[in-house]
N, C-alpha and C positions, 0 to 999 in steps of 0.2 A: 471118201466121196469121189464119184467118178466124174472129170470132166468134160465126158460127153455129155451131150442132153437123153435126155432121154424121151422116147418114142410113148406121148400119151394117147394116140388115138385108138379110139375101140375099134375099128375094124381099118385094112388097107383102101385107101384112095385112090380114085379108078379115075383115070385120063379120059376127059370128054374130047372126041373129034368132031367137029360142027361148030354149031354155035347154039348154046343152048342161056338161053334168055330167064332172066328171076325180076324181081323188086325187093328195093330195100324198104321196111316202113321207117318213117322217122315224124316223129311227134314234132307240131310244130303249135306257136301259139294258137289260139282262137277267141274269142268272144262270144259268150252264151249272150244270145239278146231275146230269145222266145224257148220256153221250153214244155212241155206237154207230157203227156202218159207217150203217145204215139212217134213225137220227133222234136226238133231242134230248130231255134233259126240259128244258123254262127256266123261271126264276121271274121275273114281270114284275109290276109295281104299275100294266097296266093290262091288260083286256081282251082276248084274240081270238079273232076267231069263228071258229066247227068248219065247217073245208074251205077256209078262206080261204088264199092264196100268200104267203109274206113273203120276204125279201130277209134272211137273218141272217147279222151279221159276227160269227164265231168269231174269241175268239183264243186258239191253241192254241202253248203254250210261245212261242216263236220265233217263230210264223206268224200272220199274218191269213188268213181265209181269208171268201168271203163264198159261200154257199149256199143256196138255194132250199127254203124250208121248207113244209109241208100242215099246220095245225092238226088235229092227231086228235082229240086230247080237251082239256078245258081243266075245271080246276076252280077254286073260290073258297073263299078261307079270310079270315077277317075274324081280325085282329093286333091288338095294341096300337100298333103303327108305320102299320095302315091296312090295308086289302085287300091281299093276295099273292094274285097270279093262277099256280096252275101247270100250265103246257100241255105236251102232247106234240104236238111236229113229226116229221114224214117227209120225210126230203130228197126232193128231186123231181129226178131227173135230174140228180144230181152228177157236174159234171167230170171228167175221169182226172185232173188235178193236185188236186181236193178229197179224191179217195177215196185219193187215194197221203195224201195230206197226216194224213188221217185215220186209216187204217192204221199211217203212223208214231207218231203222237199217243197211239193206243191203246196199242202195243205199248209206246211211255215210260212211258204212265201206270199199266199196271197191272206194270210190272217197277220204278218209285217207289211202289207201293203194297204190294209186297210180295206180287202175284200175285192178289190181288180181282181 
């Protein structure tokens, strides 16, 4: 066994001069309070901004599901536990397996709710 490490990268790594800018995503809690074929209400204790794309993992009964969400509106409420931020999302081009998934989710929740 050789003591060096060894070189896994598929191809060589090229030195950026400038400044070239990304984002990291990172899941963070949320709170399903509204949910629909079309969007979401969520309750998040941070920020987001109107029009911006998010990546949101639903989990609905049995299911994960991860979907493509448009911040529509978003408002702020100051708590005694801190900021509650609550946004409205628009899914963006959900899958046939998110919108069946959804559909079924719906139809549980308001025949456990007693038809709300």
């Amino acid at each position: 066994m050789s003591s060096t490490p060894s070189n896994t990268r598929d191809g060589k790594r090229v030195p950026l001069h400038g400044r070239v800018e990304g984002e990291v995503m990172v899941f963070q809690p949320m709170l399903l309070k509204e949910i629909s074929l079309r969007g979401a209400l969520v309750e998040t204790r941070f920020p987001m901004h109107l029009n911006s794309l998010h990546d949101l993992r639903l989990r609905l009964a049995d299911r994960s599901l991860v979907v493509k969400g448009r911040v529509v509106h978003t408002q702020a409420e100051d708590t005694v536990g801190g900021v509650v931020y609550s946004t409205g999302v628009e899914f963006v081009e959900p899958s046939e397996h998110v919108t069946l998934a959804l559909v079924e989710f719906l139809e549980f929740a308001q025949a456990s709710s007693g038809g709300v």
